[in-house]
LOMAR-311517 format. One line per 4 residues: number of its first residue (from 1); for each residue y, z, x of N, C-alpha, C. Coordinates in Angstrom, 2 decimals. Atoms other than C-alpha are relative to their C-alpha. Example, Ala and Ser with C-alpha at 12.3 -4.5 7.8 and 13.67 -1.06 7.14 Angstrom:
2
1> -1.19,0.00,0.89,-4.50,7.80,12.30,1.20,0.00,0.90  -1.19,-0.06,-0.82,-1.06,7.14,13.67,1.09,0.73,-0.77;
This chain:
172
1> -1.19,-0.25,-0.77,74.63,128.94,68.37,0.02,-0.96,1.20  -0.25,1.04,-0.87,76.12,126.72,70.73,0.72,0.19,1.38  -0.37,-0.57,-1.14,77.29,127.31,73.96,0.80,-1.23,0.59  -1.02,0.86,-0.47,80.41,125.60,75.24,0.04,-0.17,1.40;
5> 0.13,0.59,-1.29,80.81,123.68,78.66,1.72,0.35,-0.40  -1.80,-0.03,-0.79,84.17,124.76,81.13,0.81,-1.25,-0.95  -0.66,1.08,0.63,85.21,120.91,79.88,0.68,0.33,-1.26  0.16,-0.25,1.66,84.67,121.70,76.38,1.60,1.16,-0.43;
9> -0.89,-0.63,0.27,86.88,124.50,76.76,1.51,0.42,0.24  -2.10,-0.13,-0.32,89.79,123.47,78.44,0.25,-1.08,-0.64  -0.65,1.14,1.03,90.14,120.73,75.92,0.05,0.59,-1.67  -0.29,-0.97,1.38,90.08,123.30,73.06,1.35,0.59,0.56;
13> -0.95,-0.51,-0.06,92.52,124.99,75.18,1.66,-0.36,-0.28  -0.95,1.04,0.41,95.15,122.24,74.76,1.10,0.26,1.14  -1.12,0.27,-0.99,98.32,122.00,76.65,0.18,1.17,0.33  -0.37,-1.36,-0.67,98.18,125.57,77.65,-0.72,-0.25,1.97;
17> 0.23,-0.45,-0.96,97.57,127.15,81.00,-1.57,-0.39,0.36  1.25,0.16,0.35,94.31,126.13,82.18,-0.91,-1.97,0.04  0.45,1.50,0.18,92.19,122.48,82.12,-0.52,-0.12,1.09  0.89,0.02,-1.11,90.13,122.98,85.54,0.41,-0.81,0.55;
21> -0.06,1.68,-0.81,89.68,119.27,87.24,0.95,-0.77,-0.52  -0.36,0.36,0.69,91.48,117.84,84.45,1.23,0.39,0.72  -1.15,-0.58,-0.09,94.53,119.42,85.05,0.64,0.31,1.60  -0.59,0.12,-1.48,94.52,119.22,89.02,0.33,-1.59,0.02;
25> -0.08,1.37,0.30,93.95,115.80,88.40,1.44,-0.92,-0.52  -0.66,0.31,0.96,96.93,115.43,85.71,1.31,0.74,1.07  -0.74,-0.40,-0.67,99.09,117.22,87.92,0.02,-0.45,1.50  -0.25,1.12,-1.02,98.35,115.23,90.98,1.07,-1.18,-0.19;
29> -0.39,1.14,0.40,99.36,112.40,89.27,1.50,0.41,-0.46  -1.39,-0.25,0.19,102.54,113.60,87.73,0.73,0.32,1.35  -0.25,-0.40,-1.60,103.52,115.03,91.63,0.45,-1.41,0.67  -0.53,1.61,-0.19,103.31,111.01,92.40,0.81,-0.38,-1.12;
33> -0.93,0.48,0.51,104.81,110.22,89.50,1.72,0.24,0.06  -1.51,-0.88,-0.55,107.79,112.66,90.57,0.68,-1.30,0.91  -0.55,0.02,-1.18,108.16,111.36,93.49,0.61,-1.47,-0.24  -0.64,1.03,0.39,108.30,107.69,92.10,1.39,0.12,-0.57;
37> -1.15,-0.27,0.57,110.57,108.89,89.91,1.83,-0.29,0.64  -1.26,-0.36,-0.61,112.98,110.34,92.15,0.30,-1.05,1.30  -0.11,1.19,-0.64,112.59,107.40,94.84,1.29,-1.02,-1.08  -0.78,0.92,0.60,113.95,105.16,91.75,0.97,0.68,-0.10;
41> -1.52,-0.36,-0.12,116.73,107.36,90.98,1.06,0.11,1.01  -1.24,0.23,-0.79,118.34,107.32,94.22,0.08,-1.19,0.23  -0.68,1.40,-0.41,117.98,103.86,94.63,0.68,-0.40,-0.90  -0.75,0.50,1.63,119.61,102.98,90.79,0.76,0.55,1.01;
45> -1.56,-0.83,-0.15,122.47,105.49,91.94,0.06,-0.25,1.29  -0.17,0.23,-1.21,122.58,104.55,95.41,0.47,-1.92,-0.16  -1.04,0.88,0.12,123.45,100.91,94.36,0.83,-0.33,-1.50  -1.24,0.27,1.28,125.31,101.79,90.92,1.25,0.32,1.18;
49> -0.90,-0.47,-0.87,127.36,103.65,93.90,0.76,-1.36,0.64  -0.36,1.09,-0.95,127.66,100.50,95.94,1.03,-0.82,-0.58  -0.25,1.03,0.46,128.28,98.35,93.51,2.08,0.19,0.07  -1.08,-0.71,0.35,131.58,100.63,92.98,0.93,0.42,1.43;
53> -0.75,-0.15,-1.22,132.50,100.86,96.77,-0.21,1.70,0.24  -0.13,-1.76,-0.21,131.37,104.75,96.75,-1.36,0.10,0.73  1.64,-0.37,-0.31,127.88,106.57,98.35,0.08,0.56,-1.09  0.56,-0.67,0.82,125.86,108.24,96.29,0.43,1.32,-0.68;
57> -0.71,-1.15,0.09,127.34,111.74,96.76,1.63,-0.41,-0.87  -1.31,0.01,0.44,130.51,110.44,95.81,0.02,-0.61,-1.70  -0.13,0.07,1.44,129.50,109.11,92.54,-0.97,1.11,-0.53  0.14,-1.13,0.74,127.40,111.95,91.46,1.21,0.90,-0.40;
61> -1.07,-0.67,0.04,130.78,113.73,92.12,0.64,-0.19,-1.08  -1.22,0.35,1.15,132.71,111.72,89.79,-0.67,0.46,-1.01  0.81,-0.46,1.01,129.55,112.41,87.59,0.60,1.58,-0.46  -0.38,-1.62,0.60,130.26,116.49,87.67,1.17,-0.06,-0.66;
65> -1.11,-0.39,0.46,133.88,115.84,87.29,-0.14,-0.84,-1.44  0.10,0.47,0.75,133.57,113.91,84.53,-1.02,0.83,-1.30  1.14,-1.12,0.64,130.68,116.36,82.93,1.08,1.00,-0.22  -0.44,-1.51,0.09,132.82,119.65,83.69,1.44,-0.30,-0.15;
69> -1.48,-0.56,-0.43,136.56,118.60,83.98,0.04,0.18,1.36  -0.68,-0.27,-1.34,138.83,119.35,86.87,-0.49,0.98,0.60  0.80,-0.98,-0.58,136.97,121.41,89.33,0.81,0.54,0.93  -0.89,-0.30,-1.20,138.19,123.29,92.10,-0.86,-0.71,1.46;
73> 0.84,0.48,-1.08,137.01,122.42,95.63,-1.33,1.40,-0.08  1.15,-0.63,0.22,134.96,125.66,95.31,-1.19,-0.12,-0.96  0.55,0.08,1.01,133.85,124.82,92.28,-1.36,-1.06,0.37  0.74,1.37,-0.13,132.08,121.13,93.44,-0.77,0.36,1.37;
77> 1.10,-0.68,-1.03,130.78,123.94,96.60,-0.81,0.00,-0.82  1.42,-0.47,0.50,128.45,125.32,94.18,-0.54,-0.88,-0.91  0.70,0.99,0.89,127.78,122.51,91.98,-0.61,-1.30,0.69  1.06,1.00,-0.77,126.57,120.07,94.91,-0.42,0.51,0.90;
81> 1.48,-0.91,-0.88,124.88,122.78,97.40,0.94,-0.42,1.36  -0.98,0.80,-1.11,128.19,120.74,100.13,0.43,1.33,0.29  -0.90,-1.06,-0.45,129.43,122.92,102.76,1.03,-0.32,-0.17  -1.72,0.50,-0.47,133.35,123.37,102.57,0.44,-1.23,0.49;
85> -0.65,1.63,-1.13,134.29,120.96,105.18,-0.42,-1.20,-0.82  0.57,1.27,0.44,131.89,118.36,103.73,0.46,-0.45,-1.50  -0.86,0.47,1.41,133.67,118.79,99.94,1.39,-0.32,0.33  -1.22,0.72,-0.15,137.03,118.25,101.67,-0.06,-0.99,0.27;
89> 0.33,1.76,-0.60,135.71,115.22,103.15,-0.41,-0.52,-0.77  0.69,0.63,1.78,134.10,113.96,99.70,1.25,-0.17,-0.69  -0.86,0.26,1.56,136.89,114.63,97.44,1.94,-1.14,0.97  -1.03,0.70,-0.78,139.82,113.07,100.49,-0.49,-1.20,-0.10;
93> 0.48,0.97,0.20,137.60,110.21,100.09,0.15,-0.79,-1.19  0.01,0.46,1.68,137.53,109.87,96.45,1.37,-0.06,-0.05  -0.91,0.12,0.37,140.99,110.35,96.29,0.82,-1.37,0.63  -0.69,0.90,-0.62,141.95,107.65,99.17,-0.57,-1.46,-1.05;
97> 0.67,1.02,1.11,139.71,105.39,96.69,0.65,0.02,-1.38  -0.76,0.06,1.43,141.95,106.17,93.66,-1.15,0.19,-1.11  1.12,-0.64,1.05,138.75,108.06,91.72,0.51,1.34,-0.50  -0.31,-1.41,0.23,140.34,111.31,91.94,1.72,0.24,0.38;
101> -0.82,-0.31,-0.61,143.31,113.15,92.29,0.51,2.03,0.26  -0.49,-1.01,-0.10,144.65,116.29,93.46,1.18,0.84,-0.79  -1.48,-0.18,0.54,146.82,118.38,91.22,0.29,1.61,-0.30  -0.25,-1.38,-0.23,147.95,121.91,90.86,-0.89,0.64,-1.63;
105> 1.47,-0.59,1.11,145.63,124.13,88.52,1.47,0.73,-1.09  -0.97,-0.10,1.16,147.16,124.93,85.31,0.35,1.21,-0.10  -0.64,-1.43,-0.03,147.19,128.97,85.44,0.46,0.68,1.57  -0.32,-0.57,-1.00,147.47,129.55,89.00,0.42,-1.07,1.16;
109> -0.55,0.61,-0.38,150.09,127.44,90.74,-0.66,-0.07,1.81  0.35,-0.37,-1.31,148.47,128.23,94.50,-0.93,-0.41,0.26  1.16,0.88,0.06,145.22,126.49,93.51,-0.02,-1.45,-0.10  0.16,1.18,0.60,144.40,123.33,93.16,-1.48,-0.65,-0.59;
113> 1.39,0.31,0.68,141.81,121.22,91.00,-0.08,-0.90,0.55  0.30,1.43,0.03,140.24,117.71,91.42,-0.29,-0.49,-1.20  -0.01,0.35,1.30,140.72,115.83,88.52,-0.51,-1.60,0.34  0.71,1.49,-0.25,139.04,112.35,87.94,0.83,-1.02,-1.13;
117> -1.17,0.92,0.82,141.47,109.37,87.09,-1.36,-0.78,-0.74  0.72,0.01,0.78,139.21,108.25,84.20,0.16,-1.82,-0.21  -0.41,1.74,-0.05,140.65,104.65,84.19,-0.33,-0.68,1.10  0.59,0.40,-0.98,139.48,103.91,87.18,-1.59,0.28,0.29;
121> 1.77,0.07,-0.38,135.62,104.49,86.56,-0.67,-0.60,-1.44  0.72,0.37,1.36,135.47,102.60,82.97,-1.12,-0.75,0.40  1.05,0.78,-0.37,133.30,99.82,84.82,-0.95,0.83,0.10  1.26,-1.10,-0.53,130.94,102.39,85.99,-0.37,0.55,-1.06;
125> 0.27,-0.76,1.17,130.91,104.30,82.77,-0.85,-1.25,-0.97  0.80,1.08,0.84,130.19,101.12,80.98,-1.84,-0.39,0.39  1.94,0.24,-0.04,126.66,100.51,82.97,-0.11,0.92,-0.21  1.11,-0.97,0.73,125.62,103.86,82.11,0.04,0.11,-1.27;
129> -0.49,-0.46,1.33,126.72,103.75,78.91,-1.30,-1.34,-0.55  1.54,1.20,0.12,123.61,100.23,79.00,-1.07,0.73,0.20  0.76,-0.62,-0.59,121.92,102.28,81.04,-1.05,0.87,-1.12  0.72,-1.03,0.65,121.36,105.18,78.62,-0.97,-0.52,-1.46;
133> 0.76,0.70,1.45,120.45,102.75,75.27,-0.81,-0.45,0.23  1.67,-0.37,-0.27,117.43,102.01,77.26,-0.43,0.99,-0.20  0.78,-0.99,0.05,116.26,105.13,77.76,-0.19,0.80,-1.26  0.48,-0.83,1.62,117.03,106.48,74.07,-1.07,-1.47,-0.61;
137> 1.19,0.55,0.94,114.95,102.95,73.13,-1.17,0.19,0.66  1.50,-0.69,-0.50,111.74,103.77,75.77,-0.36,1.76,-0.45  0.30,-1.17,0.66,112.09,107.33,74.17,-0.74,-0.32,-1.44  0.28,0.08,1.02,111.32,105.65,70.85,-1.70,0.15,-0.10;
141> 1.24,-0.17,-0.36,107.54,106.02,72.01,-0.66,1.67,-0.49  0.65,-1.84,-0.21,107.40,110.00,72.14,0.52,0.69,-0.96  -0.42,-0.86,1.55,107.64,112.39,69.22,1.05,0.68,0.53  -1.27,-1.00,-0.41,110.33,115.00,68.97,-0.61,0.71,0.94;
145> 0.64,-1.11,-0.51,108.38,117.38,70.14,-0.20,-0.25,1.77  0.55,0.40,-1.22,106.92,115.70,73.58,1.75,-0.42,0.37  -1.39,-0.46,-0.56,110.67,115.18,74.28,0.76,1.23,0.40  -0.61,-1.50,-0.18,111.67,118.64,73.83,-1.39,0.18,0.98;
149> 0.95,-0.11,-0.93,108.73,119.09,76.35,0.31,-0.23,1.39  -1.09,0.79,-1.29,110.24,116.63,78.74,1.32,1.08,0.35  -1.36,-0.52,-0.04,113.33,118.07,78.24,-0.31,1.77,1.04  0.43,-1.01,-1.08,112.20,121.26,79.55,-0.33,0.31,1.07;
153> 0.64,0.49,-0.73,110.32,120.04,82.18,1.32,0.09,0.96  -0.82,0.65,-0.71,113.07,118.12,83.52,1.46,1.29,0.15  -0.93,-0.93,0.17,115.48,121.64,82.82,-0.50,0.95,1.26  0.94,-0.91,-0.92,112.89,123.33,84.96,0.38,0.34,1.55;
157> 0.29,0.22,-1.44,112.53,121.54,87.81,1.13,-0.36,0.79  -1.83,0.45,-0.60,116.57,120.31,88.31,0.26,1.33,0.63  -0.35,-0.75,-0.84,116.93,123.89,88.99,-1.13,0.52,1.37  0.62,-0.29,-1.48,113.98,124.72,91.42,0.99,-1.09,0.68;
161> -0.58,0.51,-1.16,115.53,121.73,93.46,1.04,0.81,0.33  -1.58,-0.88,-0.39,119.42,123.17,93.17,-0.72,0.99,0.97  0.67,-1.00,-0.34,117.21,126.36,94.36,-0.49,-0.41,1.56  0.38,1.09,-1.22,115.58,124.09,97.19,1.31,-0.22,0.74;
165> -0.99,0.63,-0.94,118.81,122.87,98.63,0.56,0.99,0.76  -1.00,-1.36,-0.48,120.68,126.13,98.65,-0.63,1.09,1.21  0.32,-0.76,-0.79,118.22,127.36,100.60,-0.07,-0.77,1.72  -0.19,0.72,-0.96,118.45,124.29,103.13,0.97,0.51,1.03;
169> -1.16,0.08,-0.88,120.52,124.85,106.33,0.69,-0.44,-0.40  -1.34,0.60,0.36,124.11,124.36,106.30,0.54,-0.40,1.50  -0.58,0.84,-1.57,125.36,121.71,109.61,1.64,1.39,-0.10  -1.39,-0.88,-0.51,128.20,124.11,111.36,1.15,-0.55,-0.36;
């Protein structure tokens, strides 16, 4: 009979819960890798933004509307964590830029949506549309599986942040 070492047995354990040093280690490193991560993503989207005459906020925006349809101003409250004031001042922006427009909501005449003039962000659509046929060919590396992994991951942790923000102060 053989008697197994801690090591031994958090490498039987496999991707579960668990892996001692290993796994502070592996999770250090991913923590930096985050952070790289998310460094590069605001700078990509901080000058895809530029390139387009918008900030950042303002093209994620077009992003939601474009994702969800015509939103309301409440709507683009809870979907970017923006106080009031600061979504009237976002979407008056977008609209003086000819990205958006204001138009009366289809069942309840007293509302209004923000709708995104769609002809006016083909350029922009087009680099992500480069953008993304990288990332499905550097995916060609990882099985299904370790994607659906990712995928989770990355499902996870989008909402702790949302979760993170909402709990941030809101400027008066």
């Amino acid at each position: 009979m053989t008697s197994e070492t801690s090591d031994e047995k958090s490498e039987r354990a496999g991707p579960a819960r668990g892996g001692g040093d290993d796994r502070e280690s592996v999770l250090k490193e991913m923590m930096e890798t985050g952070r790289e991560q998310s460094a590069a993503t605001i700078m990509f989207h901080t000058a895809v933004a530029a390139s387009q005459g918008l900030s950042p906020t303002e093209s994620k925006t077009l992003d939601l509307l474009a994702k969800h349809g015509p939103l309301t101003a409440k709507d683009l409250v809870e979907y970017t964590g923006l106080a009031p004031a600061s979504v009237t001042g976002l979407v008056d922006r977008l609209a003086a830029k000819g990205f958006v427009q204001r138009v009366k909501h289809a069942t309840d005449k007293r509302r209004v949506v923000v709708e995104l003039q769609r002809e006016k962000i083909t350029e922009l659509a087009a680099f992500f549309d480069d953008w993304a046929r990288d990332v499905v060919a550097a995916c060609e590396e990882f099985s299904t599986e370790e994607l659906r992994t990712v995928t989770r991951f990355l499902a996870v942790t989008a909402a702790l942040q949302r979760d993170a923000a909402a709990r941030l102060p809101q400027p008066e």
